[in-house]
PyMOL commands that place a pseudoatom at each C-alpha (Angstrom):
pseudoatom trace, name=CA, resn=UNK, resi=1, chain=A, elem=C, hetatm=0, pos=[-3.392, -4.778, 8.173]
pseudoatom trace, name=CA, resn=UNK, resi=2, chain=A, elem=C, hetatm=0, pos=[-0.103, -6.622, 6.874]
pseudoatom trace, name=CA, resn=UNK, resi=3, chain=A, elem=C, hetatm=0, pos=[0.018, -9.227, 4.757]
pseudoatom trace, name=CA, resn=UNK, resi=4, chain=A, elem=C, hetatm=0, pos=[1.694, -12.389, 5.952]
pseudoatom trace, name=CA, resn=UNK, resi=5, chain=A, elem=C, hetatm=0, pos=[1.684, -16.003, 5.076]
pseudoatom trace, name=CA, resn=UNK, resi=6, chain=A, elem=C, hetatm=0, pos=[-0.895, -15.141, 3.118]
pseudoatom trace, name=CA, resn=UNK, resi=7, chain=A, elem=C, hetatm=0, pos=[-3.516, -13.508, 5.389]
pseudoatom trace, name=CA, resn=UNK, resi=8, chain=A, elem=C, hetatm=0, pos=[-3.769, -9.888, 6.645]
pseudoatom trace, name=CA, resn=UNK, resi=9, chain=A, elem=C, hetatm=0, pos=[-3.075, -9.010, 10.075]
pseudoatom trace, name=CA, resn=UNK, resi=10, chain=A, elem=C, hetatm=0, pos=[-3.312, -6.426, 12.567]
pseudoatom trace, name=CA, resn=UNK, resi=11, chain=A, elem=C, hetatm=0, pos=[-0.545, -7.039, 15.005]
pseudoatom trace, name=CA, resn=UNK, resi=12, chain=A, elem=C, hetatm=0, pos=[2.332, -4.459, 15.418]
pseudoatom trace, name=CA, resn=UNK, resi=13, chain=A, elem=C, hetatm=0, pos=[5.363, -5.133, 13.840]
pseudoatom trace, name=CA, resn=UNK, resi=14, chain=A, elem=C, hetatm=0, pos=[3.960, -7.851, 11.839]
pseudoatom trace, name=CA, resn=UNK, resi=15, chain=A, elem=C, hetatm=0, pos=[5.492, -7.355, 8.641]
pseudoatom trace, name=CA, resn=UNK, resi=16, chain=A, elem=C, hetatm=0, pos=[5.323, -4.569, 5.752]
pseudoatom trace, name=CA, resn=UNK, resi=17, chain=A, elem=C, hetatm=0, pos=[2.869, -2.285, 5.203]
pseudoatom trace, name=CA, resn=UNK, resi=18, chain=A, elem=C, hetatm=0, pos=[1.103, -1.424, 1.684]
pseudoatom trace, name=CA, resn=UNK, resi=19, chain=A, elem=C, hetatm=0, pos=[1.472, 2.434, 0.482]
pseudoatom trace, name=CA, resn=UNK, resi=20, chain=A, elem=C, hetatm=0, pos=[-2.094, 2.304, 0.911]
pseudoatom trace, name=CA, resn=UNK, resi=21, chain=A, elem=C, hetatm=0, pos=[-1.664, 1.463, 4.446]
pseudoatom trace, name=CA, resn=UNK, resi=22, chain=A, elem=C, hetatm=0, pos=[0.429, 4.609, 4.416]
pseudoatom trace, name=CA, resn=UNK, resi=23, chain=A, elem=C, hetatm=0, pos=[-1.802, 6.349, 2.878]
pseudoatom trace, name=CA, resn=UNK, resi=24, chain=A, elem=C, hetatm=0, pos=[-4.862, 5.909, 5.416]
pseudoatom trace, name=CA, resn=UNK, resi=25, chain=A, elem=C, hetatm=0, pos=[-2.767, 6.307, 8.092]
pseudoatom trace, name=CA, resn=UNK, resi=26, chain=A, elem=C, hetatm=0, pos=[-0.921, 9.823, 6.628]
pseudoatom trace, name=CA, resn=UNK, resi=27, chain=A, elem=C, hetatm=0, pos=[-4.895, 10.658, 6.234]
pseudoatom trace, name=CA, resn=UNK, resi=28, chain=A, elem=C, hetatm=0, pos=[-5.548, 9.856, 9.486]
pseudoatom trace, name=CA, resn=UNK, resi=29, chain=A, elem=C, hetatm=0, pos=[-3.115, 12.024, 11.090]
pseudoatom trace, name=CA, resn=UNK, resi=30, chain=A, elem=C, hetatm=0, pos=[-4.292, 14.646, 9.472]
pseudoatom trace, name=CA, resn=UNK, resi=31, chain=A, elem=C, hetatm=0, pos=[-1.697, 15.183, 5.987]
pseudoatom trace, name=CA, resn=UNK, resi=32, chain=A, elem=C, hetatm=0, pos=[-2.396, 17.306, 3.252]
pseudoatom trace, name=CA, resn=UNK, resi=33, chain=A, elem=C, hetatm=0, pos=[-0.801, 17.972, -0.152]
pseudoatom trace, name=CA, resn=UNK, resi=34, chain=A, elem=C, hetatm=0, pos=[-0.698, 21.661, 1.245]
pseudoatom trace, name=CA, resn=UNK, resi=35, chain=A, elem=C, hetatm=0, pos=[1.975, 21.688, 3.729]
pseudoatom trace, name=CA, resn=UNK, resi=36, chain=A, elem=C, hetatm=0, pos=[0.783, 25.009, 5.318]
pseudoatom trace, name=CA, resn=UNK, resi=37, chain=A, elem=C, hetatm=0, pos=[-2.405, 22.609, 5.391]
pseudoatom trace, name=CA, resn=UNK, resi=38, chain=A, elem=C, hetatm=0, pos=[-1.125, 20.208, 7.914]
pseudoatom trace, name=CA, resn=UNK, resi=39, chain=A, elem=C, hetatm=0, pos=[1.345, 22.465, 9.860]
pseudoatom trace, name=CA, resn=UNK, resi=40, chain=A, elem=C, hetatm=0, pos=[1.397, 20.693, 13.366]
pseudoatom trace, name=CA, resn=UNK, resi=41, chain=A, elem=C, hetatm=0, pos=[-0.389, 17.591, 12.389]
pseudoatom trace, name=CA, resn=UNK, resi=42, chain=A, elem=C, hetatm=0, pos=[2.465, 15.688, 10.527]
pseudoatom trace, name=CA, resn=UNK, resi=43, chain=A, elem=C, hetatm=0, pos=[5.818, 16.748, 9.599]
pseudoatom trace, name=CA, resn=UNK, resi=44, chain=A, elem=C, hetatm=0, pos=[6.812, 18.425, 6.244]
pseudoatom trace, name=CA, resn=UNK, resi=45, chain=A, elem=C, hetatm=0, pos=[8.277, 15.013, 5.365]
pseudoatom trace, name=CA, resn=UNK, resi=46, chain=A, elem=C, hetatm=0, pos=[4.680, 13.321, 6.005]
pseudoatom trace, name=CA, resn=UNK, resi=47, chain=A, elem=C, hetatm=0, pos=[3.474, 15.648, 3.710]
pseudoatom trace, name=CA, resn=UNK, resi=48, chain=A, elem=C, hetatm=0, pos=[5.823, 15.194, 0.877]
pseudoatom trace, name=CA, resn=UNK, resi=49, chain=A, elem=C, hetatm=0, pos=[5.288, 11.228, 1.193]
pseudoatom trace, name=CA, resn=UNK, resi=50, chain=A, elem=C, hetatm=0, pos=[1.496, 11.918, 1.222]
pseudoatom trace, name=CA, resn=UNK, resi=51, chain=A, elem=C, hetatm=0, pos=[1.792, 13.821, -1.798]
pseudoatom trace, name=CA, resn=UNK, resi=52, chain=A, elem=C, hetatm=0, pos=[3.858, 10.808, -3.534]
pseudoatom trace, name=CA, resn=UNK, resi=53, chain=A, elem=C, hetatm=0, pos=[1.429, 8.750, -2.437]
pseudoatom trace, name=CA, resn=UNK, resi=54, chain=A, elem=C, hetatm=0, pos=[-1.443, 10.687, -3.953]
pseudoatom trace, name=CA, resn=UNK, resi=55, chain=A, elem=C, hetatm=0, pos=[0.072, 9.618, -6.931]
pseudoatom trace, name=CA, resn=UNK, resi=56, chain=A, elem=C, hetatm=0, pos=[0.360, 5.719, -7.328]
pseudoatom trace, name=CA, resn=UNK, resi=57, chain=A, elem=C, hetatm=0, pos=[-2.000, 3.255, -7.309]
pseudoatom trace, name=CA, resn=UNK, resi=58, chain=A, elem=C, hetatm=0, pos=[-2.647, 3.747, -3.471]
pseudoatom trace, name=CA, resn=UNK, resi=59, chain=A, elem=C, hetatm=0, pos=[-4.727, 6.322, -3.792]
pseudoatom trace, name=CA, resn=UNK, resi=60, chain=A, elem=C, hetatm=0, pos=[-8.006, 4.341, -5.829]
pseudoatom trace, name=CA, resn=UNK, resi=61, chain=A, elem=C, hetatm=0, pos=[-7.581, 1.080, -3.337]
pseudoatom trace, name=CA, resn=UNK, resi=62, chain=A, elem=C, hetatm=0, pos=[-9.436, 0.001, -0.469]
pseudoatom trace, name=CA, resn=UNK, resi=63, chain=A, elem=C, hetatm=0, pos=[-9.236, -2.422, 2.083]
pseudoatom trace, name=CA, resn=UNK, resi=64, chain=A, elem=C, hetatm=0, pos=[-11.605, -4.664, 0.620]
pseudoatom trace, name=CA, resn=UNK, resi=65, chain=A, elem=C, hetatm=0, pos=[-9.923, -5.037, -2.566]
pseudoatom trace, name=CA, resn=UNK, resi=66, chain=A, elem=C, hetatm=0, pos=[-6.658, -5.891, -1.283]
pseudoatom trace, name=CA, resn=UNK, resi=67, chain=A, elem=C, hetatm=0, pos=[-8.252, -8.295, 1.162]
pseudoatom trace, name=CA, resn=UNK, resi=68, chain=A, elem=C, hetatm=0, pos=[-9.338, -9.505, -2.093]
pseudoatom trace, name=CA, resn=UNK, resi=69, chain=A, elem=C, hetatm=0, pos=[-6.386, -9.920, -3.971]
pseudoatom trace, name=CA, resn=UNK, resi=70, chain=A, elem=C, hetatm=0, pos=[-4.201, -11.445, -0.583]
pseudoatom trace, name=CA, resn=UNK, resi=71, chain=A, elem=C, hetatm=0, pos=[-7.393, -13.918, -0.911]
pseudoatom trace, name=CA, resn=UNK, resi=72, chain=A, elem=C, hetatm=0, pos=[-7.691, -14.779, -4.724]
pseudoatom trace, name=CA, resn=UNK, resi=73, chain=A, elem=C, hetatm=0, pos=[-3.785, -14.809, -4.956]
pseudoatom trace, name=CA, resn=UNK, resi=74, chain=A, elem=C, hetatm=0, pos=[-3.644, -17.945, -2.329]
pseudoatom trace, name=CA, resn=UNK, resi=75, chain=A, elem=C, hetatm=0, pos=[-3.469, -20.673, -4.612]
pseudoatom trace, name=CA, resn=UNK, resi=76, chain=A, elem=C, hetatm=0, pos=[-0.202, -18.899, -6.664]
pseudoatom trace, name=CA, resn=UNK, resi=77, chain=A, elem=C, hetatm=0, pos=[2.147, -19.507, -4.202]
pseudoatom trace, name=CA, resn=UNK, resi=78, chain=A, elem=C, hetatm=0, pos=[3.334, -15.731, -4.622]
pseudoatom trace, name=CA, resn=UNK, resi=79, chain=A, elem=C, hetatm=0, pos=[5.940, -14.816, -1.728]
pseudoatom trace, name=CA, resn=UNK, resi=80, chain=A, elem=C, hetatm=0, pos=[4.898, -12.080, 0.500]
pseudoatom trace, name=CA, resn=UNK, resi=81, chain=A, elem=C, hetatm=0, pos=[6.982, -9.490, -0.591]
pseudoatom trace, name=CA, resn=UNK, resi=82, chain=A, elem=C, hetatm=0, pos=[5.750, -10.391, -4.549]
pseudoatom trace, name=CA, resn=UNK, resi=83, chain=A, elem=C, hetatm=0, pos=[1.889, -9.461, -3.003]
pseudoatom trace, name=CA, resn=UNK, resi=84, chain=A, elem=C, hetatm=0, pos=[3.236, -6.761, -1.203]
pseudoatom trace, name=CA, resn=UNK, resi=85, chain=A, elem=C, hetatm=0, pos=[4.532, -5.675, -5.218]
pseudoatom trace, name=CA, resn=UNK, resi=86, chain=A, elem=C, hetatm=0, pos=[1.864, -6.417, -6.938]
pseudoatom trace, name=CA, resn=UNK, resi=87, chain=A, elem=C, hetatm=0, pos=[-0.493, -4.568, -4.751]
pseudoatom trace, name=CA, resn=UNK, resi=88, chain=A, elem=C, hetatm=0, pos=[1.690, -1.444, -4.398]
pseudoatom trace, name=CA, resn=UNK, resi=89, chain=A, elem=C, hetatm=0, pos=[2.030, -1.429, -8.324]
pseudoatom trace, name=CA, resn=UNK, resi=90, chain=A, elem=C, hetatm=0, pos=[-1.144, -3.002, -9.223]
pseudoatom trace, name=CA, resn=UNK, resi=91, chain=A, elem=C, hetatm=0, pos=[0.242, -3.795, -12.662]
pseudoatom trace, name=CA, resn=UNK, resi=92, chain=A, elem=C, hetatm=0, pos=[-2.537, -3.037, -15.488]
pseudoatom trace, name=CA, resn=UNK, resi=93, chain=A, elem=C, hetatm=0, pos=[-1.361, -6.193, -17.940]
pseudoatom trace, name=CA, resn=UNK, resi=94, chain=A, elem=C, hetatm=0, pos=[0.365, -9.183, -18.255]
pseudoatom trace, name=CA, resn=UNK, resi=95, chain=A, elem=C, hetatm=0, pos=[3.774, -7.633, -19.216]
pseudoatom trace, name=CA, resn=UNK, resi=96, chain=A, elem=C, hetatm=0, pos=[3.472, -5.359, -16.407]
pseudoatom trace, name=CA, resn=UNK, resi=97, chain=A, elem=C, hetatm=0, pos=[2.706, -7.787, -14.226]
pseudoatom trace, name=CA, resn=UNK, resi=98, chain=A, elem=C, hetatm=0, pos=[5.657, -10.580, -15.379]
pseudoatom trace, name=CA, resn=UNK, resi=99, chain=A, elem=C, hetatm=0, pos=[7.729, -7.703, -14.747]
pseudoatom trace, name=CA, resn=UNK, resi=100, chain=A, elem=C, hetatm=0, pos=[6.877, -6.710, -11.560]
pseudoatom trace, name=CA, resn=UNK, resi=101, chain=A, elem=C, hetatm=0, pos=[6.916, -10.416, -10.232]
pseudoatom trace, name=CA, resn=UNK, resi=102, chain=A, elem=C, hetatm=0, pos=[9.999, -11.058, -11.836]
pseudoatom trace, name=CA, resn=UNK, resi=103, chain=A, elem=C, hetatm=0, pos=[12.326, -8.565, -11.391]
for i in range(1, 103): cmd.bond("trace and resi %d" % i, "trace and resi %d" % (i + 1))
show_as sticks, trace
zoom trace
């Protein structure tokens, strides 16, 4: 799933992925916070993004809801990469969100 022109996809190479399309696929490989935990399954690198991971905003999404949000957010003419912010940040207020869109 990647979101371009405004629409998820699920082509190779189609664009960037979300940390929480990281995230599922770390999971799905097998990654643990433990790195003894997934010796042989992912690298030690894997792990240590995993583990980062774990601790943003990626963690509490789903599919659904960000299929939501590439939805709802059609009619703001946001850029791709300015989704691709906003749902790896998932700002919690305006300011945070004027910030994230602006900068």
């Amino acid at each position: 799933m990647r979101i371009h022109g405004g629409s998820l996809s699920k082509r190779a190479n189609a664009g960037f992925l979300t940390n929480f399309e990281v995230l599922d696929f770390l999971r799905s490989r097998g990654a643990k916070i433990d790195p003894m935990g997934c010796l042989g399954a992912v690298a030690a690198s894997e792990c240590k993004v995993y583990e980062y991971l774990l601790k943003t905003p990626a963690c509490n999404q789903t599919r659904e809801s960000i299929y939501e949000f590439v939805k709802r957010s059609e009619g703001f003419r946001l850029a791709d990469s300015d989704k691709l912010n906003v749902i790896n940040w998932r700002p919690s207020s305006a300011a945070d969100a004027y910030a994230v869109l602006l900068c």
